[in-house]
C-alpha positions, 0 to 999 in steps of 0.5 A: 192272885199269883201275878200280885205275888210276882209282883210282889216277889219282883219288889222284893228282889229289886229291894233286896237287890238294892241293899246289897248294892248298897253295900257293895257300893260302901265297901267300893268306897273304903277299897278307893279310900273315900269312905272313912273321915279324912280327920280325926278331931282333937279329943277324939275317943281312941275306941272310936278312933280305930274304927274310923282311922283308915288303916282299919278299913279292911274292918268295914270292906269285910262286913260290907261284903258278907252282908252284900254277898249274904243278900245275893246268896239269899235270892237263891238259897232261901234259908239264908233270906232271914240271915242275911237281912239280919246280917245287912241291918246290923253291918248298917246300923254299926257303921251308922252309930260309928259314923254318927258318934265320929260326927259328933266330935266334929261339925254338928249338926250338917255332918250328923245327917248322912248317917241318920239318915242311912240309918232311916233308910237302910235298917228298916229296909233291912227289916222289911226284906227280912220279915217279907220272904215268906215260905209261900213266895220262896216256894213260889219263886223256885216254881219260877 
C-alpha cells in the first residue's frame, strides 16, 4: 500500500509540477511579447481591449507567476496545496475566457480552439491536484 501511495505522491508531483511549468512557460511568453494577439479587431469592446493589448501584459506576467510560484510553494509547505491549486485554475480559466472572447471578434472558429482547449485541460487539471493532496500523502510525503 505505501509504494502505491508513492506512486501516487510522484503523479501528483509530476502533475503539479507540470501546471506551474505551464504557467511559468505563459508568463515567458508575455515577457518576449509573443503571447498577446498581434491585432485588436474593428469594434473590439475597450473592456476586453485592456487585457488583450500588449502594454498590459505585466497584468498576466503577475498572475502567472504567483499561480507558478504558489504550485511550487505548495509541493513544500502543504497547506497552501489547496490555494495554489485554486489560484492556478482561476489565473487559467481567466486567461482562457479573455482569449476565447478576444477569438470571437476575430477568425471563428480556428482561433477559438487553443483557448477551449487550454480551458479542458488545465482547469480540471487544477481541480484534480487540488482535491488529491490529501492529509494522509502530505504526511506521507514529509516522512520522505
Amino acid at each position: 500500500m505505501e509504494q502505491a501511495l508513492r506512486r501516487h505522491l510522484t503523479i501528483l508531483t509530476v502533475l503539479t509540477v507540470a501546471l506551474a511549468a505551464a504557467h511559468i512557460a505563459l508568463a515567458g511568453l508575455y515577457l518576449i511579447d509573443r503571447a498577446a494577439p498581434a491585432i485588436v479587431p474593428v469594434g473590439m469592446p475597450d473592456w476586453l481591449e485592456v487585457f488583450i493589448l500588449s502594454g498590459d501584459d505585466h497584468f498576466w506576467i503577475v498572475l502567472h507567476a504567483t499561480a507558478a510560484l504558489a504550485l511550487i510553494a505548495a509541493l513544500v509547505v502543504g497547506v497552501l496545496r489547496a490555494l495554489a491549486a485554486f489560484l492556478s485554475q482561476t489565473v487559467w480559466a481567466a486567461w482562457c475566457v479573455v482569449i476565447f472572447l478576444w477569438s470571437l471578434w476575430t477568425s471563428p472558429p480556428v482561433s477559438l480552439a487553443a483557448p477551449v482547449l487550454l480551458a479542458i485541460l488545465t482547469v480540471p487539471l487544477g481541480r484534480v491536484v487540488a482535491s488529491t493532496w490529501t492529509d494522509e500523502e502530505m504526511h506521507c510525503r514529509r516522512k520522505g
